[in-house]
C-alpha positions as CSV (number, residue, x, y, z in Angstrom):
1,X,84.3,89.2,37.1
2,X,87.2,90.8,34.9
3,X,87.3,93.6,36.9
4,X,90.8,93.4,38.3
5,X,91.9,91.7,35.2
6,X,91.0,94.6,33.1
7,X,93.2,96.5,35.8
8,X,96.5,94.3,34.8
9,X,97.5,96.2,31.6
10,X,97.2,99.5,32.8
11,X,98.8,99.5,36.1
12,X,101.4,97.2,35.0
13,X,103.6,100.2,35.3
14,X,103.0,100.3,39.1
15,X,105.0,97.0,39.7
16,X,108.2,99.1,39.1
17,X,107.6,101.6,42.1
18,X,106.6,98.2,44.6
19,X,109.6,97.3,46.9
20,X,110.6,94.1,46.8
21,X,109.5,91.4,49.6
22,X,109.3,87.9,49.4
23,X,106.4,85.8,48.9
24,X,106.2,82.4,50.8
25,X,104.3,80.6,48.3
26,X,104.0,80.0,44.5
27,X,100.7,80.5,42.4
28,X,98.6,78.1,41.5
29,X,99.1,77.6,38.5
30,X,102.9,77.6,36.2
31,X,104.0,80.9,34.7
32,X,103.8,79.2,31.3
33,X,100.2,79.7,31.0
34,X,100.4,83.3,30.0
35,X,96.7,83.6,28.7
36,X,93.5,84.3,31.1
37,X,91.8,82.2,29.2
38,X,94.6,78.8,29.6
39,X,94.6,80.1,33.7
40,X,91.0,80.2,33.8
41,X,90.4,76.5,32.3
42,X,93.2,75.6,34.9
43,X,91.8,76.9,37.5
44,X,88.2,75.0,36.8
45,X,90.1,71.7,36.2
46,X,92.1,72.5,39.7
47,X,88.9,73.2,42.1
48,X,85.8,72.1,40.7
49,X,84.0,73.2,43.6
50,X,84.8,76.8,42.7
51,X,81.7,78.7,40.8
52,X,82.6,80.6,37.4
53,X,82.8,83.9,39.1
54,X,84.8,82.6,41.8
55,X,87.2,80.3,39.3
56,X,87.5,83.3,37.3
57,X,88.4,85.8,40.1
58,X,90.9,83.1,41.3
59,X,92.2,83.1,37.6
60,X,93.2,87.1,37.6
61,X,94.6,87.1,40.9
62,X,96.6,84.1,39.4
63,X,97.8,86.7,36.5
64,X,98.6,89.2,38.8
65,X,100.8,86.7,41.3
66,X,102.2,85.5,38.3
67,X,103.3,88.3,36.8
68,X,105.0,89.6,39.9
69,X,106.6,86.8,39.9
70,X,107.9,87.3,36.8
71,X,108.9,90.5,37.1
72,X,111.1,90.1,40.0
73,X,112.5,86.5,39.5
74,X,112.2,83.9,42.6
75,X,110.8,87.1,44.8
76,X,107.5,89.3,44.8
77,X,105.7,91.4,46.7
78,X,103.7,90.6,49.9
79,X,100.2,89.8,49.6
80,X,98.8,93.2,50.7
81,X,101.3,95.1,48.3
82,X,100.2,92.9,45.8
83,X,96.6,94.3,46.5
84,X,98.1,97.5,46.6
85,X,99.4,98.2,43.3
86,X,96.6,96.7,41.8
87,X,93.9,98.9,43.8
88,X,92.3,95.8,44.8
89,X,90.3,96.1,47.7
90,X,89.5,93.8,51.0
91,X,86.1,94.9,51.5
92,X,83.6,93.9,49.3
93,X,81.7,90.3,47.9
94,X,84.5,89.2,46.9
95,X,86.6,89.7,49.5
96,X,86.8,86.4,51.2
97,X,87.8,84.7,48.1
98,X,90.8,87.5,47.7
99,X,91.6,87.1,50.8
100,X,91.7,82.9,50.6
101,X,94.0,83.4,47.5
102,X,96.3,85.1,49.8
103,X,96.0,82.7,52.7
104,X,96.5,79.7,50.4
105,X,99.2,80.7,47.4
106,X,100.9,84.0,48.7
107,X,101.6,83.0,52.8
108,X,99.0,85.7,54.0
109,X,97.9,85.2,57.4
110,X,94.6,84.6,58.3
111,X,94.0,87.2,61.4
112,X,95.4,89.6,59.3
113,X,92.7,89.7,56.4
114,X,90.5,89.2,59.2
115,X,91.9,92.0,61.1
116,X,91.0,94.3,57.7
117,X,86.9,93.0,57.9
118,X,86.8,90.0,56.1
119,X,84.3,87.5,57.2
120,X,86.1,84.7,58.9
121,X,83.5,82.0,58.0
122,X,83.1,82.8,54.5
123,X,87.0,83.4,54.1
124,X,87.2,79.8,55.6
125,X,84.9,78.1,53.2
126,X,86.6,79.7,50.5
127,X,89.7,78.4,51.7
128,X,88.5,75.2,51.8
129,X,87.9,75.1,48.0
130,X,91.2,76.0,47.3
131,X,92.4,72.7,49.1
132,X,93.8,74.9,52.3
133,X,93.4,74.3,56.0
134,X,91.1,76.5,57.7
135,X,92.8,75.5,60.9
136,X,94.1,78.8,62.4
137,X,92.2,80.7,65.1
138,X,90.6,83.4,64.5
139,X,91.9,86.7,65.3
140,X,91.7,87.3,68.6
141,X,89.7,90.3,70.1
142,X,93.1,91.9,71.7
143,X,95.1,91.9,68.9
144,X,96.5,95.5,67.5
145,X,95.1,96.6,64.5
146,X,96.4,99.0,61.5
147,X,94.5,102.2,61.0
148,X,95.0,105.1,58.8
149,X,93.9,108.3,58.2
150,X,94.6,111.4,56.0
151,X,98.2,111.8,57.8
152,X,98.7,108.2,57.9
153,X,98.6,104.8,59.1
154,X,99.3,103.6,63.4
155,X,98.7,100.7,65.5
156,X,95.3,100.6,67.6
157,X,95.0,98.8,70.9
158,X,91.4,97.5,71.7
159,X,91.3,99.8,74.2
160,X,92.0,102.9,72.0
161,X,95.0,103.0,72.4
162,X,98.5,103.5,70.4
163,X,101.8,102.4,70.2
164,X,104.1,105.1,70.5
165,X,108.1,105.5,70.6
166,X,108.1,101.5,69.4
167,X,109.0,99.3,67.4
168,X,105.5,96.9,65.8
169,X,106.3,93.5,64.1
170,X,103.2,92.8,61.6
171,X,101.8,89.2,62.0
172,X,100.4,89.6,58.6
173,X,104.0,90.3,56.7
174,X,106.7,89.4,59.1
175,X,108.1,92.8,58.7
176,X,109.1,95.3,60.8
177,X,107.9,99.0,61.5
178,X,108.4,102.1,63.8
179,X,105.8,103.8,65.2
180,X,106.9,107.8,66.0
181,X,105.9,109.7,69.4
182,X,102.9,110.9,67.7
183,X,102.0,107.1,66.9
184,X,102.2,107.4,63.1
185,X,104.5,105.1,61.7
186,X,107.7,106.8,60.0
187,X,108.8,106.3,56.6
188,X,111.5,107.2,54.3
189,X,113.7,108.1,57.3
190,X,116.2,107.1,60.9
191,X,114.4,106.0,63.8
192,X,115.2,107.0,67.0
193,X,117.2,103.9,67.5
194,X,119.6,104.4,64.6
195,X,118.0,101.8,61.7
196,X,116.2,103.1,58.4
197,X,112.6,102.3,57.1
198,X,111.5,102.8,53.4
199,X,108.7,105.0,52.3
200,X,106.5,102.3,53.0
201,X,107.7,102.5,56.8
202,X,109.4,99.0,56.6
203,X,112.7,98.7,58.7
204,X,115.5,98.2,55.7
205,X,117.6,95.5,56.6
């Protein structure tokens, strides 16, 4: 259960190499509880329906959220940097509740956590007990997907596919990338088109 917490102190360092993106929502609970322990009894009080394990998972991502919060002030990163710098991964049992966290306190979109595996159904019951809306339709079976590999990451059609010699707007993050003639997505350079992207391949506005 304290897995990722355990993770806080020593990649707290990593929050100063994370570029900067805003965050459309606020965590759960105020900054001014600065203990796990005050965030985790918060968190019970808050969604009673939540079991130990999952009150106490929704407690560290808390931590985390909070403390990107403030580090940076009114802005943070984006739900999947957030994961990021924290080595936290979408693809295990606890996925679905990481990934209703996001949904519910840091504006992640559904189809995109469902676009990385997550179960829809559990995600949406776990959603639930956070007090969010379930609502949004599932991610639909022709939407592009991110892939990566050892050179790094494109955008897959269903049909196999890849953008190439294009701009791609992620649904998941609002933000913009640029996807080379080879179909990788450029970083830390020009685009054909005269704008610049960051090393994380983000257009820089």
């Amino acid at each position: 259960m304290k897995k990722i917490f355990k993770k806080i102190t020593a990649l707290a360092a990593a929050l100063m190499i994370v570029p900067v993106m805003t965050v459309s929502a606020a965590p759960p609970v105020a900054n001014a509880l600065t203990t796990y322990s005050d965030i985790y009894e918060e968190i019970r009080n808050m969604f009673p329906d939540l079991t130990g394990d999952e009150a106490g998972l929704i407690a560290e991502l808390t931590y985390i959220h909070s403390d990107f919060e403030m580090s940076y002030g009114v802005s943070a990163v984006s739900f999947d940097k957030m994961l990021e710098a924290y080595g936290i991964p979408l693809n295990d049992s606890n996925s679905p509740m990481i990934a209703a966290y996001g949904v519910v306190f840091v504006g992640a979109s559904r189809d995109w956590c469902i676009d990385r595996g997550v179960d829809p159904a559990k995600m949406d019951a776990a959603i639930a007990k956070l007090g969010g809306s379930a609502s949004a339709p599932a991610a639909s079976a022709s939407a592009p997907t991110w892939k990566q590999d050892g050179i790094g990451w494109w955008i897959e059609n269903p049909d196999g596919s890849y953008l190439t010699n294009q701009w791609y707007l992620s649904p998941g993050s609002g933000l913009w990338y640029y996807m080379g003639t080879d179909g990788y997505m450029l970083t830390n350079t020009t685009t054909p088109d005269g704008y610049s992207v960051d090393a994380d391949g983000v257009w820089v506005q």
